[in-house]
C-alpha positions as a Markdown table, in Angstrom:
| # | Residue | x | y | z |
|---|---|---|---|---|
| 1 | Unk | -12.0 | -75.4 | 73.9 |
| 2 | Unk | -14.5 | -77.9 | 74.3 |
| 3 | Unk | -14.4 | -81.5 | 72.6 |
| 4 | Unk | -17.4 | -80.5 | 70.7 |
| 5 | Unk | -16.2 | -77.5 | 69.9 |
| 6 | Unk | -12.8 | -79.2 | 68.7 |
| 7 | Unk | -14.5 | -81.6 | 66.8 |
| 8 | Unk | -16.6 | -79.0 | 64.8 |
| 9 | Unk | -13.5 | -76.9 | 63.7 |
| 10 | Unk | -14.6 | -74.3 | 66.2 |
| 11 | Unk | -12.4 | -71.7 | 67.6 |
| 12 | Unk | -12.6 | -70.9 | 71.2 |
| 13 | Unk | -14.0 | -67.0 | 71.7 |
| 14 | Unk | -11.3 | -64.4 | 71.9 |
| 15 | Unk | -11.1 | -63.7 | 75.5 |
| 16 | Unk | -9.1 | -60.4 | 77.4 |
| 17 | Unk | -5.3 | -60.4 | 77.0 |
| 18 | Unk | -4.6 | -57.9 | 79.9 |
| 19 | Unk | -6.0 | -55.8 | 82.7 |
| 20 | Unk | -6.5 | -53.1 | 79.8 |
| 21 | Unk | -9.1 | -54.8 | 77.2 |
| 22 | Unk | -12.8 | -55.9 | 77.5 |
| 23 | Unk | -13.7 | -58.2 | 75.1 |
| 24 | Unk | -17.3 | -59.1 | 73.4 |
| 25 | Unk | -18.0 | -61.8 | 71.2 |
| 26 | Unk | -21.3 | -62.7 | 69.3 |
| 27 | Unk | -22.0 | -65.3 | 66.4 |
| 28 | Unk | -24.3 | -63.6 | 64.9 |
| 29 | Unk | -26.7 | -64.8 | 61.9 |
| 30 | Unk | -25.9 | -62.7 | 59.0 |
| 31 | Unk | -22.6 | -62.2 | 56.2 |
| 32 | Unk | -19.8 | -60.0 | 57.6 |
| 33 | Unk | -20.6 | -57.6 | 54.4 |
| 34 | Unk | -24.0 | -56.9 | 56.5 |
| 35 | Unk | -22.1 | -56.1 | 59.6 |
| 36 | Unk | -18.9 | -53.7 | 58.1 |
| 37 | Unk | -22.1 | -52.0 | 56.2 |
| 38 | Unk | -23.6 | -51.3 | 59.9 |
| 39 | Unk | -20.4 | -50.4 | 61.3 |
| 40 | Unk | -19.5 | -48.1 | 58.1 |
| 41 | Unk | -22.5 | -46.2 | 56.9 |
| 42 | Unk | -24.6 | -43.4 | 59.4 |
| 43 | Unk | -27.6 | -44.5 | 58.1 |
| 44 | Unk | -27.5 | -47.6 | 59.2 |
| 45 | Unk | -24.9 | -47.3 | 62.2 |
| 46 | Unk | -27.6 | -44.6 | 63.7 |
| 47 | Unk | -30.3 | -48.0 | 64.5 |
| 48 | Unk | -28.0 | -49.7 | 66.4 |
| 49 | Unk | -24.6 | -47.9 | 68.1 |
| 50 | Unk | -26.5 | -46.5 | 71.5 |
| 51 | Unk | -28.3 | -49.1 | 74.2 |
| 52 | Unk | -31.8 | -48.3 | 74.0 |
| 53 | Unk | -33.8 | -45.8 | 75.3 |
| 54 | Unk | -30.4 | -43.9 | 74.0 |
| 55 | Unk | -30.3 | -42.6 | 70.5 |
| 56 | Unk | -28.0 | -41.8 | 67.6 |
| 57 | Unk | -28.8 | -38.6 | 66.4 |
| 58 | Unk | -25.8 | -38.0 | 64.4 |
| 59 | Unk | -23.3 | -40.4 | 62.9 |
| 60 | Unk | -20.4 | -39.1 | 60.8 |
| 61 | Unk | -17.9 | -41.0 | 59.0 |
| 62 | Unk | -15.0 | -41.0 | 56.6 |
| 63 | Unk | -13.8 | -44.6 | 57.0 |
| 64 | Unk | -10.6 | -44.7 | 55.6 |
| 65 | Unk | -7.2 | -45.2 | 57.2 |
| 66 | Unk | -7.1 | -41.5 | 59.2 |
| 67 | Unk | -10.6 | -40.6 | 58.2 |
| 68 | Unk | -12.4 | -38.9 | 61.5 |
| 69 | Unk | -15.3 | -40.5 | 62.6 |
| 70 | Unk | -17.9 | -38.3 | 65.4 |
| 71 | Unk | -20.8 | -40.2 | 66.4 |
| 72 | Unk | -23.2 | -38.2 | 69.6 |
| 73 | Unk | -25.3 | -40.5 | 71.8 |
| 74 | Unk | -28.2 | -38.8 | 73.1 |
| 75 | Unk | -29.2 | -39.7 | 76.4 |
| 76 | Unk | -33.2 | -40.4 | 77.6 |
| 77 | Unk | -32.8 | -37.3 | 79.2 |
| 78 | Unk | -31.6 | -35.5 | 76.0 |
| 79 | Unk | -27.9 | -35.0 | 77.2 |
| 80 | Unk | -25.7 | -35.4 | 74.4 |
| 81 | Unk | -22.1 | -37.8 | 74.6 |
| 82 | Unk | -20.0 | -37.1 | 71.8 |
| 83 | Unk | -17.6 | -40.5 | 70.3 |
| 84 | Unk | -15.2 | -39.0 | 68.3 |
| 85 | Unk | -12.2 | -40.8 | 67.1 |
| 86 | Unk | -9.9 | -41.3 | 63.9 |
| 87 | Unk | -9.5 | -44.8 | 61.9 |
| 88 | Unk | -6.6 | -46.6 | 61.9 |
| 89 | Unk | -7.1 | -49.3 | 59.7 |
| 90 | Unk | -9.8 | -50.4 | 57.8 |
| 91 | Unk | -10.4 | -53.8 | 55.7 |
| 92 | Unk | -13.6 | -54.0 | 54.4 |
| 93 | Unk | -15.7 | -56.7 | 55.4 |
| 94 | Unk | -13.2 | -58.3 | 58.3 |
| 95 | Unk | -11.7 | -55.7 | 60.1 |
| 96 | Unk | -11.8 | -51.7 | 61.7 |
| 97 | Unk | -9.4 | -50.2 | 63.9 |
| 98 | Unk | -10.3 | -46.7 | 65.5 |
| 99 | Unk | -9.1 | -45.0 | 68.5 |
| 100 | Unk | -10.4 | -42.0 | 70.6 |
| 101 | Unk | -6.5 | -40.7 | 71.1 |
| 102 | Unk | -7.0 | -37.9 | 67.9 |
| 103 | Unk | -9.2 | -35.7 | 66.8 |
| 104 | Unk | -9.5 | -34.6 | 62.9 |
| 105 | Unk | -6.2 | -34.0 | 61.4 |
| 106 | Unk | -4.4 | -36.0 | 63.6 |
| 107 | Unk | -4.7 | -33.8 | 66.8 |
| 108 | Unk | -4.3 | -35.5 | 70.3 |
| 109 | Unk | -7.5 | -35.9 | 72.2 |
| 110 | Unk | -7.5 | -34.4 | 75.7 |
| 111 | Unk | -8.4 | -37.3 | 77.2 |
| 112 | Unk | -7.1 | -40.6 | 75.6 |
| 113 | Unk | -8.8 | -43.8 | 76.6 |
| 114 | Unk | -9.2 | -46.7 | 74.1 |
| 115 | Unk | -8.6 | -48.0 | 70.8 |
| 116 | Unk | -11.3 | -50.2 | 69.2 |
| 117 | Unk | -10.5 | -53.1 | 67.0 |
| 118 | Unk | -13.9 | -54.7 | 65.7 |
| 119 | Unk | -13.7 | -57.9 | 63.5 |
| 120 | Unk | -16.0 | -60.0 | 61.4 |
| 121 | Unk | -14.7 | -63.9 | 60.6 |
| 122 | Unk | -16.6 | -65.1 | 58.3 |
| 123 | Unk | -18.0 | -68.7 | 59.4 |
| 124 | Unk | -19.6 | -70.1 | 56.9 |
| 125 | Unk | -23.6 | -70.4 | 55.9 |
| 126 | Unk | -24.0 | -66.9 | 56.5 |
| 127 | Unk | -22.9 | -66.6 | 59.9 |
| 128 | Unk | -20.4 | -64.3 | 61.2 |
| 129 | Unk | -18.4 | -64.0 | 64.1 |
| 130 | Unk | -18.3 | -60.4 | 65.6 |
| 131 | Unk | -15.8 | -59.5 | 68.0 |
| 132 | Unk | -15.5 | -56.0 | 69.8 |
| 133 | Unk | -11.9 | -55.9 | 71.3 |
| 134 | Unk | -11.9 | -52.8 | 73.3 |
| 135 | Unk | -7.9 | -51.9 | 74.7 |
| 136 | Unk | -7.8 | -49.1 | 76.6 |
| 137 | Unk | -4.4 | -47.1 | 77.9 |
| 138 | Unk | -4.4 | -48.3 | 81.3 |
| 139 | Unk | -6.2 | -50.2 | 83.2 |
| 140 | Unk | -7.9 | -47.7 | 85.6 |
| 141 | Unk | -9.0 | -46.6 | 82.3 |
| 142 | Unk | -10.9 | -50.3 | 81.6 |
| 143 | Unk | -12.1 | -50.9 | 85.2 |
| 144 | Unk | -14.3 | -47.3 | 84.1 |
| 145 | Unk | -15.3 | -48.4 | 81.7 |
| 146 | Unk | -16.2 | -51.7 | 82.8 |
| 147 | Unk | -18.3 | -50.1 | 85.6 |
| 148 | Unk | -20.1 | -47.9 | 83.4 |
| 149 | Unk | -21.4 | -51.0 | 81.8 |
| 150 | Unk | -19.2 | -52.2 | 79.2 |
| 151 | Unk | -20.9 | -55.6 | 78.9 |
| 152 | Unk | -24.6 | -55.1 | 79.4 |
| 153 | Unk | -24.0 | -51.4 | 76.8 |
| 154 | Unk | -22.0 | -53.1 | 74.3 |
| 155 | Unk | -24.1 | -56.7 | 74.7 |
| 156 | Unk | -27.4 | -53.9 | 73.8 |
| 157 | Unk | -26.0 | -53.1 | 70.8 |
| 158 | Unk | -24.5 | -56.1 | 69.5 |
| 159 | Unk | -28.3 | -57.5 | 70.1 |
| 160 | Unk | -29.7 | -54.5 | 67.8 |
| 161 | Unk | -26.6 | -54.9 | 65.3 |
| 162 | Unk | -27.9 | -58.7 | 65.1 |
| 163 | Unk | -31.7 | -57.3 | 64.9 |
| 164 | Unk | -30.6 | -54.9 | 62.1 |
| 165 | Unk | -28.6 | -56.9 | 60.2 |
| 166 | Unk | -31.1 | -60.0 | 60.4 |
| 167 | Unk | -34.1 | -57.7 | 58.9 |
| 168 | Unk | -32.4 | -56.6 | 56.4 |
């Protein structure tokens, strides 16, 4: 942590724990009620979750603890990638946990590889900081998806969450 930083009251950014977790961080310009709202309801969540020129066409989501969530990114191209996951936990406003190792009802996924804990810290003046903390089950798992763009894809959509969120 900076002197500056120190001398503001200012926590250092969350930063990678292991070889299994990517980590992004954004102060972004808006209440942390805007953000859960972005993260929790398809209308909204459908602007922002894929890096342009991808889309959202559909966005489906019981957030609750074991609600399912299925979310399909459509490629330029028009190839579909389905998310689907369950919730963990969910605190409105500061926290969501969800994981891609079930399926509805508590079925194990075929292929397991991450849990998702997002969080919104409330700053003050209307600012929140957002952090995506991504762990996945083992670290050839996170190199993956580290090379399939991790940072720039989750960067692109942290920018539009801030876009969205900002306008409105």
């Amino acid at each position: 942590m900076t002197q500056a930083m120190a001398q503001q009251g200012a926590k250092p950014e969350p930063q990678a724990t292991d070889d299994r977790e990517l980590v992004l961080t954004r102060i972004i310009d808006a209440p942390a009620e805007k953000l859960y709202r972005a993260w929790t309801q398809p209308k909204l969540l459908k602007q922002w979750w894929a890096p342009k020129p991808w889309t959202t066409p559909r966005a489906e989501l019981d957030v609750r603890p074991g609600g399912v969530g299925n979310i399909v990114m459509r490629s330029p191209e028009g190839q579909d990638m389905p998310c689907p996951g369950v919730y963990l936990e969910v605190v409105p406003n500061r926290r969501l946990v969800l994981t891609d190792a079930y399926r509805e009802a508590w079925m194990p996924s075929a292929k397991l590889f991450m849990t998702v804990i997002v969080t919104f810290d409330d700053l003050g003046g209307g600012k929140t900081r957002y952090t995506a903390r991504v762990r996945h089950w083992s670290a050839a798992d996170r190199e993956t998806h580290e090379k399939m763009g991790f940072h720039e894809g989750w960067g692109r959509c942290a920018d539009q969450l801030a876009e969205l969120v900002a306008n409105g």
